[in-house]
Residue frames as qw, qx, qy, qz and C-alpha x, y, z in Angstrom:
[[0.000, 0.889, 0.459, 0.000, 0.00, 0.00, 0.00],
 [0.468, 0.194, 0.063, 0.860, 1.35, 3.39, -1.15],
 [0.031, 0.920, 0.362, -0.151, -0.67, 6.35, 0.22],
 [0.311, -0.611, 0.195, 0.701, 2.18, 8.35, -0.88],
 [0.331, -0.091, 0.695, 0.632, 1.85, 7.44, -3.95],
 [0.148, 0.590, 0.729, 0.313, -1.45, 7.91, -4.35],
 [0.042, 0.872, 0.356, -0.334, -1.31, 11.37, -2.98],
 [0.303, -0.457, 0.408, 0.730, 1.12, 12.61, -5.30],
 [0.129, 0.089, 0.791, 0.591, -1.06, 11.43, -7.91],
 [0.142, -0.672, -0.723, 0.074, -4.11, 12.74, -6.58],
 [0.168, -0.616, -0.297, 0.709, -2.78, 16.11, -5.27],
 [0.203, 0.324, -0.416, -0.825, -2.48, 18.02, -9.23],
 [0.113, 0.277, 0.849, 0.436, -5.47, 16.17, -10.30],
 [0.155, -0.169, 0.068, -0.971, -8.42, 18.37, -11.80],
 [0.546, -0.484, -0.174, -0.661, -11.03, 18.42, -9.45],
 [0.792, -0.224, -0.568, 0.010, -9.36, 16.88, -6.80],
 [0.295, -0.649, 0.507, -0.485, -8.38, 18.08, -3.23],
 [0.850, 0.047, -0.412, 0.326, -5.65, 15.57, -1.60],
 [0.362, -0.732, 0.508, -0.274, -4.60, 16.11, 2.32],
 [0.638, 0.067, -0.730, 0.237, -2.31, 14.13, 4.47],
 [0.427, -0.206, -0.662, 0.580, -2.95, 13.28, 8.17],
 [0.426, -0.436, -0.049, -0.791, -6.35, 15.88, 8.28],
 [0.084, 0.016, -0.931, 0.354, -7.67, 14.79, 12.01],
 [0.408, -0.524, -0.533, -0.524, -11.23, 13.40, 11.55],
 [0.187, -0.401, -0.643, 0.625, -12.20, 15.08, 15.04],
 [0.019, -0.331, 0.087, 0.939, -12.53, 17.56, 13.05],
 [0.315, 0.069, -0.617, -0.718, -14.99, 16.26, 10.20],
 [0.350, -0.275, -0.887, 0.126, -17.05, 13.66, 12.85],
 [0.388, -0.660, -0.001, -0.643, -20.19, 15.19, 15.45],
 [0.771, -0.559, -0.274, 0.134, -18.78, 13.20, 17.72],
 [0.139, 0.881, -0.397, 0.217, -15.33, 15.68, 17.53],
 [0.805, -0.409, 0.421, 0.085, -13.53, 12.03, 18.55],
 [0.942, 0.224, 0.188, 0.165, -10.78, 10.52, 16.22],
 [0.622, -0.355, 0.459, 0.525, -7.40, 10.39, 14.81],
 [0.088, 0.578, -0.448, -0.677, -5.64, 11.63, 11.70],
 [0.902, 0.399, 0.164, 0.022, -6.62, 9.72, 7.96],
 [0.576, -0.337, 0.408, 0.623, -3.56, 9.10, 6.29],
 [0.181, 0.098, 0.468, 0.859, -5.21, 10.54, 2.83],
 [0.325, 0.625, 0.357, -0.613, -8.25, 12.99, 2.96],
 [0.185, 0.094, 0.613, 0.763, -9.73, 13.28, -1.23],
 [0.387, 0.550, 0.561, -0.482, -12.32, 15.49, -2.15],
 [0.227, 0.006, 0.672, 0.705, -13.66, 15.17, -5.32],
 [0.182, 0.448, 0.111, -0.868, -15.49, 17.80, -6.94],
 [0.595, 0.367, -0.361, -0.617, -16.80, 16.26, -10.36],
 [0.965, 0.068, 0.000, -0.253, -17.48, 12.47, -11.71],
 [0.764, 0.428, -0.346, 0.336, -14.18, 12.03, -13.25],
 [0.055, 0.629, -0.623, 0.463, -12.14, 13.01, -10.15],
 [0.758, -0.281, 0.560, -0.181, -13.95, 10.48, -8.06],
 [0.970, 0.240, -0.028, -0.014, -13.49, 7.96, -10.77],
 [0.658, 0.599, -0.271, 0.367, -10.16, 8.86, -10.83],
 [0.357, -0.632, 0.413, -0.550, -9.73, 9.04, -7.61],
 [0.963, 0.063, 0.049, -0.259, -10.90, 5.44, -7.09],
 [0.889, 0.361, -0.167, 0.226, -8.97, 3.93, -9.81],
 [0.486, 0.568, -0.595, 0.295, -5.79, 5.26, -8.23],
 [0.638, -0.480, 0.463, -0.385, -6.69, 4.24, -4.70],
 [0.945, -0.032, 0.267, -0.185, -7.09, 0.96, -5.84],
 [0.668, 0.664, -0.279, 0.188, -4.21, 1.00, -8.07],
 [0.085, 0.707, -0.405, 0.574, -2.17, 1.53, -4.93],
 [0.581, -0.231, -0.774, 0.098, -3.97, -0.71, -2.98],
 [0.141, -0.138, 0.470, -0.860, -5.22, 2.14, -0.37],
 [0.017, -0.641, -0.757, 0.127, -8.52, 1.07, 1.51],
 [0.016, -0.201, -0.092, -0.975, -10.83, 4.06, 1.06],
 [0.063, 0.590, 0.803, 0.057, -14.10, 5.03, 2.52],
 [0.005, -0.508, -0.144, -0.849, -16.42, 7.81, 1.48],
 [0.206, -0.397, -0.515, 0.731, -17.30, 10.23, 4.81],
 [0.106, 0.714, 0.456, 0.521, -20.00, 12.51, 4.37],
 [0.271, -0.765, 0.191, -0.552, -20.77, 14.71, 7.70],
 [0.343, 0.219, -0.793, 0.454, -19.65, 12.07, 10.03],
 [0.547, -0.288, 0.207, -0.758, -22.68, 12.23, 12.09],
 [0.945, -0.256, 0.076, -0.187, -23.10, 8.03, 12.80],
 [0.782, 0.390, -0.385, 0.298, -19.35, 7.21, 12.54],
 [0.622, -0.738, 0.248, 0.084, -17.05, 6.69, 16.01],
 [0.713, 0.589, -0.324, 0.198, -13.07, 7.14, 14.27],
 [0.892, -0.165, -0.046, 0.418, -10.32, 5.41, 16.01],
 [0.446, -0.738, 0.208, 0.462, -7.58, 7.41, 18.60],
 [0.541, -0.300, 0.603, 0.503, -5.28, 6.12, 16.17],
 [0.251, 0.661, -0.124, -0.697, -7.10, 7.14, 13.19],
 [0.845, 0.459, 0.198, -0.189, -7.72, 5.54, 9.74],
 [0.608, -0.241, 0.591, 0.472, -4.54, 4.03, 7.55],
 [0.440, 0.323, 0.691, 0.474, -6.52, 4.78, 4.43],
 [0.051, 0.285, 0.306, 0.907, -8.28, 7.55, 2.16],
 [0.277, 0.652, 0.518, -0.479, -11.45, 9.57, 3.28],
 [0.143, 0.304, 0.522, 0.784, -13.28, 10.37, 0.25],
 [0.299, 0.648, 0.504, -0.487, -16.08, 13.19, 0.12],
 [0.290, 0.691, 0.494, 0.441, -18.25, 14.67, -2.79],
 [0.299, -0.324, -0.187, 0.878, -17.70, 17.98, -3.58],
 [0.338, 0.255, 0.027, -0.906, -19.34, 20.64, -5.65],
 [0.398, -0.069, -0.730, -0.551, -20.86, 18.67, -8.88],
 [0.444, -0.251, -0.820, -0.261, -22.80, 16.69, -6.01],
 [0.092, -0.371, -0.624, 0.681, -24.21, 19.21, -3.83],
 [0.149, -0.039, -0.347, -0.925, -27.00, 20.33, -5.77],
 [0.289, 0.357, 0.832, -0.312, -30.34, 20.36, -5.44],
 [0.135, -0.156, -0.640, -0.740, -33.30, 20.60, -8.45],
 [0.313, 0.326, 0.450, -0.770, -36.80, 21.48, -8.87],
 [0.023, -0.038, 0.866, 0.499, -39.23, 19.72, -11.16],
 [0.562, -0.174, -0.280, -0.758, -42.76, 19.60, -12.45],
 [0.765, -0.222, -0.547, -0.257, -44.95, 17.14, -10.51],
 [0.734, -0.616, 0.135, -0.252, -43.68, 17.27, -7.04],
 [0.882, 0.168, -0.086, 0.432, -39.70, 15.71, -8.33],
 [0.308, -0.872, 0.330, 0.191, -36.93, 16.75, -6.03],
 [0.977, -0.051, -0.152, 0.143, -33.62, 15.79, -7.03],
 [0.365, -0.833, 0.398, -0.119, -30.53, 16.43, -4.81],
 [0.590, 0.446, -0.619, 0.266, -26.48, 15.26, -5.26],
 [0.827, -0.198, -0.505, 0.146, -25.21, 12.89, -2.59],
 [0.204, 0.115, -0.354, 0.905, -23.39, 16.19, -0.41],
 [0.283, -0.585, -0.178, -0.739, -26.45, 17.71, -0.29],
 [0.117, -0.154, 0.704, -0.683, -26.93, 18.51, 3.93],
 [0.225, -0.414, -0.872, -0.133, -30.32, 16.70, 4.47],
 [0.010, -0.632, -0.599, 0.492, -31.50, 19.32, 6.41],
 [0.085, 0.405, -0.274, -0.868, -31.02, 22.11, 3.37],
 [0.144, -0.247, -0.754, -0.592, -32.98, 19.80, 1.29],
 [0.158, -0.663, -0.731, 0.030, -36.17, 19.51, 4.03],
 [0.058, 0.575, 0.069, -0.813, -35.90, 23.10, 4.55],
 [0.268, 0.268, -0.394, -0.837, -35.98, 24.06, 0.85],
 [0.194, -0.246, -0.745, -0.589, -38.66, 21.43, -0.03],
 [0.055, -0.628, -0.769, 0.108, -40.94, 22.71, 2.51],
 [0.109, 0.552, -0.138, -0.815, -40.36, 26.41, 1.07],
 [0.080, 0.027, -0.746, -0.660, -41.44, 24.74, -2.26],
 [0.634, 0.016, 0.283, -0.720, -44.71, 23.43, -0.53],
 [0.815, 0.134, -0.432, -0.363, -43.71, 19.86, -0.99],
 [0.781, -0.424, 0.204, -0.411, -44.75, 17.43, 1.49],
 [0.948, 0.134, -0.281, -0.063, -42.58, 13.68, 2.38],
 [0.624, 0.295, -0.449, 0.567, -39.59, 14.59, 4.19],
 [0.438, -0.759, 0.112, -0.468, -41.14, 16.21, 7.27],
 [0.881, -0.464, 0.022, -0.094, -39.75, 13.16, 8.99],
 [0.732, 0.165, -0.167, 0.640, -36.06, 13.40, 8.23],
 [0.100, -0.854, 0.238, -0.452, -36.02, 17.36, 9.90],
 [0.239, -0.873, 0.357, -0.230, -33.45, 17.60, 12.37],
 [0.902, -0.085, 0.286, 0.313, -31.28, 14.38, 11.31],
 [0.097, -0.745, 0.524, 0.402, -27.68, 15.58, 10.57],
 [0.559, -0.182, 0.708, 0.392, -25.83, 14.27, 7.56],
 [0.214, 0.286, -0.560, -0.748, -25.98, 14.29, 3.79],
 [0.850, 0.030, 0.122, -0.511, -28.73, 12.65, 1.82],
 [0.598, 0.339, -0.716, -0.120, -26.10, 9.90, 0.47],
 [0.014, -0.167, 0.842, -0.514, -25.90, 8.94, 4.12],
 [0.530, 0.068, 0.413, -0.738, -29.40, 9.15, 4.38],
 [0.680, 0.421, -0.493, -0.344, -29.76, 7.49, 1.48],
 [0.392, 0.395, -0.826, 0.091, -27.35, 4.61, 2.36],
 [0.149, -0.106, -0.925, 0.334, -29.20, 3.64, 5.84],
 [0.249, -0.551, -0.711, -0.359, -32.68, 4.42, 4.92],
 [0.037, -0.125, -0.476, 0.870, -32.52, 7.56, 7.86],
 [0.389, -0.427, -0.488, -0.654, -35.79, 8.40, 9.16],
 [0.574, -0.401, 0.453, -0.552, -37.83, 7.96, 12.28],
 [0.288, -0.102, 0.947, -0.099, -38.47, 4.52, 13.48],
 [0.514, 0.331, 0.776, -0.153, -41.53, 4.15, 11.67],
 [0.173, 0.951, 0.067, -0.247, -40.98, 7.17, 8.99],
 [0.584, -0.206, 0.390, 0.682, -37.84, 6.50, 6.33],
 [0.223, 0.684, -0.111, -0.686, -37.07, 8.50, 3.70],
 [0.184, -0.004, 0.901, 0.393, -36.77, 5.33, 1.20],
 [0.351, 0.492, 0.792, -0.083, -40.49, 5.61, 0.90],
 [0.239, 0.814, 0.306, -0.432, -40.15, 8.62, -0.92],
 [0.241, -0.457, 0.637, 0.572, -37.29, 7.98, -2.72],
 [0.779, 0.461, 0.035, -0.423, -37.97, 7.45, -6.99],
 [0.835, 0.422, -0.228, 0.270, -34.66, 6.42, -8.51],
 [0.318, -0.872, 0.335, 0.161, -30.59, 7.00, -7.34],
 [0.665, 0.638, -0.303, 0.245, -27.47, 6.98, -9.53],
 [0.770, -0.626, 0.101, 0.071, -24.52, 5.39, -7.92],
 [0.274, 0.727, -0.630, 0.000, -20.85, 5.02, -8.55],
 [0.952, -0.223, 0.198, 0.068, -19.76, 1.35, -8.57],
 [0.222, -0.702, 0.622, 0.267, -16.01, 0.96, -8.68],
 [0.487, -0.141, 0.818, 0.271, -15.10, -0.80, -12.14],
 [0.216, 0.517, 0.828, 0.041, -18.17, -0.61, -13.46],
 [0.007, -0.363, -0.192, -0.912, -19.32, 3.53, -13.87],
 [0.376, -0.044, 0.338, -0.861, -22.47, 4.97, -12.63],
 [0.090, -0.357, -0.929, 0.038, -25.64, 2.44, -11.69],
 [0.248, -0.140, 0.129, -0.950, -28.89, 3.73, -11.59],
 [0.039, -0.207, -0.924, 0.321, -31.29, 1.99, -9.33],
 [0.480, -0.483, -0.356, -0.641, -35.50, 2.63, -9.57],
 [0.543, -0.460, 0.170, -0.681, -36.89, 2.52, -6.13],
 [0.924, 0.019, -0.055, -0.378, -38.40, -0.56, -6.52],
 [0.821, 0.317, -0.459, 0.116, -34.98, -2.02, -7.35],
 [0.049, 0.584, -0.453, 0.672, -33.79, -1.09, -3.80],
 [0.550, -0.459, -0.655, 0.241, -34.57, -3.39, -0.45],
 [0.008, -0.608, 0.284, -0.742, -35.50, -0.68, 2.19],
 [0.612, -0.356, -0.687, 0.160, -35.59, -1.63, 5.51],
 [0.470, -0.877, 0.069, 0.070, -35.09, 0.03, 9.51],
 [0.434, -0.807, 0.314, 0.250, -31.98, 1.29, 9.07],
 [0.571, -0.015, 0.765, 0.296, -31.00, -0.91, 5.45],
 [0.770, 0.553, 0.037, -0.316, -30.98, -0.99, 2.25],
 [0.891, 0.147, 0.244, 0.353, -29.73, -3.65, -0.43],
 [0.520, 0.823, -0.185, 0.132, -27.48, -1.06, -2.39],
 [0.834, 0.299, -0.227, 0.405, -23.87, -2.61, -2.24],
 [0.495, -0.812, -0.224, 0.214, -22.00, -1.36, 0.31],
 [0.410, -0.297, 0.271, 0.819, -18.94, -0.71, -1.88],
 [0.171, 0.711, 0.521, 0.441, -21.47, 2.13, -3.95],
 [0.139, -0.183, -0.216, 0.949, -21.05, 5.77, -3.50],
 [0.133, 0.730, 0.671, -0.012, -24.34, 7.24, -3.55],
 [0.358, -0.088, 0.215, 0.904, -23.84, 10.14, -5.81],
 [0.373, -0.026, 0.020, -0.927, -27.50, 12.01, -6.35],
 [0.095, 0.367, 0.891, 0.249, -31.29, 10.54, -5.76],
 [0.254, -0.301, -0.476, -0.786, -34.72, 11.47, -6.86],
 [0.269, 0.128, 0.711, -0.637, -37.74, 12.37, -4.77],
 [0.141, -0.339, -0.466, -0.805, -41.24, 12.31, -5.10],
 [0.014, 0.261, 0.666, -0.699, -43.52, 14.19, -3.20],
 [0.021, -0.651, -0.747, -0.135, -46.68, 15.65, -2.60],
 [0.043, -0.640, -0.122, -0.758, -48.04, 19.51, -2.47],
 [0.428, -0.730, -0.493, 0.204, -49.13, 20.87, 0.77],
 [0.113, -0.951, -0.210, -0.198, -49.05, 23.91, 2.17],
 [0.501, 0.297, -0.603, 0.544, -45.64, 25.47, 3.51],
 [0.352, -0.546, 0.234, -0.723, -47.18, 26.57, 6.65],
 [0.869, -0.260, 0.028, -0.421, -48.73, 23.43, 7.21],
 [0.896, 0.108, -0.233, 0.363, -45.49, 21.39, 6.49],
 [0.193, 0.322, -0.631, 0.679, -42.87, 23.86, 8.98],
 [0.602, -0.362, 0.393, -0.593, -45.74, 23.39, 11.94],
 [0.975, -0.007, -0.193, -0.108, -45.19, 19.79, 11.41],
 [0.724, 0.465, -0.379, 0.339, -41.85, 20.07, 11.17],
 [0.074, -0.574, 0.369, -0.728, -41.27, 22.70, 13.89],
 [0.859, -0.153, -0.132, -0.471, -43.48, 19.63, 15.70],
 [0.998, 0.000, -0.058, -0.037, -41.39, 17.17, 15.26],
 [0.340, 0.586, -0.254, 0.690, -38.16, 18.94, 15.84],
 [0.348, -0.532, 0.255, -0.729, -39.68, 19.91, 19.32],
 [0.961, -0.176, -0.009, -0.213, -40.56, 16.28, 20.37],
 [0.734, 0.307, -0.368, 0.482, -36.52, 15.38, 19.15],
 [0.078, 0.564, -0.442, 0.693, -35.31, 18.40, 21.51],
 [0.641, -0.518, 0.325, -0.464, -37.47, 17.03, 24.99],
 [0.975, -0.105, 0.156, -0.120, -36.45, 13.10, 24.00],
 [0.855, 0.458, -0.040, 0.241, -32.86, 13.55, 22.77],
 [0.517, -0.654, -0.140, 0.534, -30.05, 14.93, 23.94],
 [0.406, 0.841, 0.242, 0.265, -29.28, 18.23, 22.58],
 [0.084, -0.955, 0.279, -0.056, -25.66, 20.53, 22.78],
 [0.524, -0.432, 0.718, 0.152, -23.13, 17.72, 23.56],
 [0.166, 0.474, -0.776, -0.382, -21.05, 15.80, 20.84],
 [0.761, 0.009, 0.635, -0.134, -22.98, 12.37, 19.73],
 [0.025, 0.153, -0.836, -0.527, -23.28, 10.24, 16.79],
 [0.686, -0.192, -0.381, -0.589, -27.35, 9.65, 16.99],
 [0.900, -0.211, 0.133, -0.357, -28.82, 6.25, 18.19],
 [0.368, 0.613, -0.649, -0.260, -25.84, 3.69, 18.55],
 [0.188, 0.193, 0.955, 0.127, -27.54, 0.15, 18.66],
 [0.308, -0.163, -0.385, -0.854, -30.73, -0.18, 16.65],
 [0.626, -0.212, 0.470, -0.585, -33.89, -0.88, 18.02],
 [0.167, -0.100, 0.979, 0.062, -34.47, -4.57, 18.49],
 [0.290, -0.144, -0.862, -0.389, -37.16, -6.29, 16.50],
 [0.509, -0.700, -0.390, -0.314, -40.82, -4.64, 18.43],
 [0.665, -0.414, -0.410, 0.468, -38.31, -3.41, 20.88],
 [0.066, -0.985, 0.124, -0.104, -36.10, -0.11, 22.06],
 [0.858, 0.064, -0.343, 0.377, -33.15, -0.13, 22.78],
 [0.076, -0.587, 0.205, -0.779, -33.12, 2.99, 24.65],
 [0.761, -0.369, -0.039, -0.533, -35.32, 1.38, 26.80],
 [0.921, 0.057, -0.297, 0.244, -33.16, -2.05, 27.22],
 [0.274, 0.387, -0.436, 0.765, -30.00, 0.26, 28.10],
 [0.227, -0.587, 0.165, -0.759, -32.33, 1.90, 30.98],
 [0.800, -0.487, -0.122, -0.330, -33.78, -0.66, 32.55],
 [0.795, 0.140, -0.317, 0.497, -30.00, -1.86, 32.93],
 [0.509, -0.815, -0.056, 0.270, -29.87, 1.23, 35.09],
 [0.673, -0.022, 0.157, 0.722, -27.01, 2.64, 33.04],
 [0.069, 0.917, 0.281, 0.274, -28.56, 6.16, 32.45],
 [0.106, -0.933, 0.191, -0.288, -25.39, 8.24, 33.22],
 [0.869, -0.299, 0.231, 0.319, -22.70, 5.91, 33.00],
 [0.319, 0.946, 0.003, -0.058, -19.90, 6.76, 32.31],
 [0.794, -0.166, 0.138, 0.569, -16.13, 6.00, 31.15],
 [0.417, -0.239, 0.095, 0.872, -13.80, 9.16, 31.36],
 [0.007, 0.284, -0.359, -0.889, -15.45, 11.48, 28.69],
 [0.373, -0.060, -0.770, -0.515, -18.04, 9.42, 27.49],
 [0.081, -0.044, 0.738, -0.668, -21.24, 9.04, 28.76],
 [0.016, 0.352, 0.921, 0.164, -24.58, 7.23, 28.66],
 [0.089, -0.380, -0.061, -0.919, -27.09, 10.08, 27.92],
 [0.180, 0.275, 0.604, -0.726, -29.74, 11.13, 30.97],
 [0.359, 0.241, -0.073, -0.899, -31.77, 11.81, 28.30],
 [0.876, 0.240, -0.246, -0.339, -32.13, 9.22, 25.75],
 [0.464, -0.519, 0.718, -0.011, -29.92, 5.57, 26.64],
 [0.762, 0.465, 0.250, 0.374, -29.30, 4.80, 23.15],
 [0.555, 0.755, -0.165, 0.309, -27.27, 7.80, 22.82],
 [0.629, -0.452, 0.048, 0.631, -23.47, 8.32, 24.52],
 [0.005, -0.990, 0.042, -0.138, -22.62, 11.95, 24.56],
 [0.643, 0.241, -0.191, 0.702, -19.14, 13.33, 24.47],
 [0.347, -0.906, -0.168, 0.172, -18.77, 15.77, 27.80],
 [0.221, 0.845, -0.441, 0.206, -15.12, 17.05, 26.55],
 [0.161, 0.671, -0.722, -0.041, -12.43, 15.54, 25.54],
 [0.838, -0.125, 0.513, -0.142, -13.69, 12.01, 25.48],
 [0.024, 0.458, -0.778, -0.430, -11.50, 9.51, 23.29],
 [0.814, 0.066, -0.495, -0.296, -13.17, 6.38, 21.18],
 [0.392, 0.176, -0.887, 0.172, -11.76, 4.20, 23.63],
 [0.140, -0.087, 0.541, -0.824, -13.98, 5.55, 25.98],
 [0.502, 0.175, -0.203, -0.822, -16.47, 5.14, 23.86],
 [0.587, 0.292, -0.714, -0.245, -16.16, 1.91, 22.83],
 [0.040, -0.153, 0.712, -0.684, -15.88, 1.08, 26.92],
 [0.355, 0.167, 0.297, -0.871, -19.33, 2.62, 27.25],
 [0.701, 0.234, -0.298, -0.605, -20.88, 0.33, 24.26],
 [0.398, 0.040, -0.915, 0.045, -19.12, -2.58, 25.24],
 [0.066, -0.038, 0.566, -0.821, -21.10, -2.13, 28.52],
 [0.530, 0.215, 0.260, -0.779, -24.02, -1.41, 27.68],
 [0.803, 0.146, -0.407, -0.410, -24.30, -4.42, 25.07],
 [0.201, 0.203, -0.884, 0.371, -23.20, -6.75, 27.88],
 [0.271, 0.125, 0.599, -0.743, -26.04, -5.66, 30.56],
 [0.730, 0.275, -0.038, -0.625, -28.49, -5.93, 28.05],
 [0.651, 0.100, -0.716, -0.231, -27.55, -9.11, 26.62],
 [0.072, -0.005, -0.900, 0.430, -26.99, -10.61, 30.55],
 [0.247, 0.174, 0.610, -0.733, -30.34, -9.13, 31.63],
 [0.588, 0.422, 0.091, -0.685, -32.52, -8.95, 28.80],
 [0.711, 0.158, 0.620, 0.292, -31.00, -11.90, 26.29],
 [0.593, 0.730, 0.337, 0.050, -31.03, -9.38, 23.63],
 [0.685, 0.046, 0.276, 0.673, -28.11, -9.32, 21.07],
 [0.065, 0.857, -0.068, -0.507, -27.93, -4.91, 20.43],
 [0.652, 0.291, 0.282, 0.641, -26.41, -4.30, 17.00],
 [0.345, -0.499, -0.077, 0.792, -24.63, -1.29, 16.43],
 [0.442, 0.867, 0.230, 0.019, -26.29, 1.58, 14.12],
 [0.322, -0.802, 0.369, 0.343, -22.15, 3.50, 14.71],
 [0.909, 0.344, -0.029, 0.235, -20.29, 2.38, 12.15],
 [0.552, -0.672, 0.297, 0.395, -16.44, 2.21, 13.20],
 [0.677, 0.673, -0.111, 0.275, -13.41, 3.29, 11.51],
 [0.259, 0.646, -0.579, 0.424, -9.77, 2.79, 12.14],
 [0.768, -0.335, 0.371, -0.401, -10.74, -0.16, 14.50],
 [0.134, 0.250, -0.931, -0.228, -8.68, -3.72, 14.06]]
């Protein structure tokens, strides 16, 4: 593996932006993690493609980071590339019939803002989830009973080898927290479709449902969201609590008072801490309750 090599070849390419050793504390909402050895943003098709091809040429692992908002990055930090999308795929369109369609950067909350200035209705239930829509996109984000797959028409992907893929709905498994699209796919722009409604009537929903997050979430401290999903007709908020673990805590890290699905960063907590705190809490629950937690977090820079 050459990350030198590949940043040398990356750094004069056009549309590409090539760091070394950028520390994802900086790029994560948990403000935890270590340096990547190659940061690449790419600003057009061809620079990711070309971006890609030389990772792989090189034999660098690579994954693509959007806002970092479900991702806990290793003290020690990541050996390989962070990729993000840059301009070409932070757009967002406006079509006849109630078609949205928005590039794979786009913040998820700029899109539900601007489509409920348009006075179009379907995304009320993604307000106040951080991240991009590729993310959103990628794990079907939504409330627990409310995804945003159900509104979704088509998405164009980038499959390494292979070019862009474009997927109909239909051709997509969506699940709680899932969907079938390939996990090596960059989700590079998708299509809505919604429905009319009033803006008034869609920000007093919103402004709703935004207000219900702020009393049942924790709100000002560093997190990453929910990090086990809920079990099958279960909670896992609920599982954590009854374990009594509401306001545990290892150094920095700490099981929220609020919600006990989320661990909250009180300053200057490290992933290890973190990681502490989850082992923990998927112990007690499995001893007390028999139920196996999976993690919604997705780690990086973890052996």
């Amino acid at each position: 593996m050459s990350v030198y090599n590949a940043y040398l070849s990356l750094s004069g390419s056009l549309g590409v932006e090539a760091v070394r050793d950028e520390r994802l504390a900086h790029r994560t909402s948990y403000r935890i993690g270590g340096p990547a050895a190659l940061s690449v943003t790419a600003h057009t098709y061809p620079a990711l493609a070309h971006a890609v091809e030389v990772l792989d040429r090189e034999q660098v692992g690579w994954v693509v980071l959007g806002r970092g908002t479900n991702v806990l990055v290793s003290d020690k930090g990541y050996d390989g590339c962070v990729i993000r999308l840059g301009r070409e795929f932070s757009r967002i369109s406006f079509e006849d019939g109630g078609q949205v369609s928005a590039g794979g950067s786009v913040l998820l909350s700029k899109l539900v803002n601007e489509c409920q200035s348009n006075g179009l209705s379907g995304l009320e239930p993604c307000v106040g989830i951080p991240g991009t829509v590729g993310g959103a996109i990628s794990m079907d984000a939504g409330t627990r009973d409310e995804w945003i797959g159900r509104h979704v028409a088509s998405v164009v992907t980038f499959r390494p080898g292979k070019g862009l893929v474009r997927y109909e709905a239909n051709d997509i498994e969506w699940g709680y927290r899932y969907t079938s699209i390939p996990a090596g796919e960059i989700v590079l722009e998708a299509s809505f479709c919604l429905s009319d409604r009033d803006p008034k009537e869609i920000a007093e929903d919103m402004e709703q449902r935004l207000s219900r997050r702020r009393r049942k979430q924790p709100m000002g401290k560093p997190t990453c969201g929910s990090v086990f999903r809920n079990p099958p007709g279960g909670s896992a908020g609920s599982l954590v609590e009854l374990c009594g673990l509401k306001g545990y805590a290892v150094g920095g890290a700490q099981v929220s008072d609020t919600h006990a699905n989320f661990v909250v960063n009180n300053g200057g907590a490290t992933a290890n801490d973190v990681l502490l705190v989850l082992q923990k809490m998927h112990a007690d629950v499995m001893e007390r309750h028999g139920v196996n937690l999976l993690p919604e977090v997705k780690f990086l820079g973890f052996d």
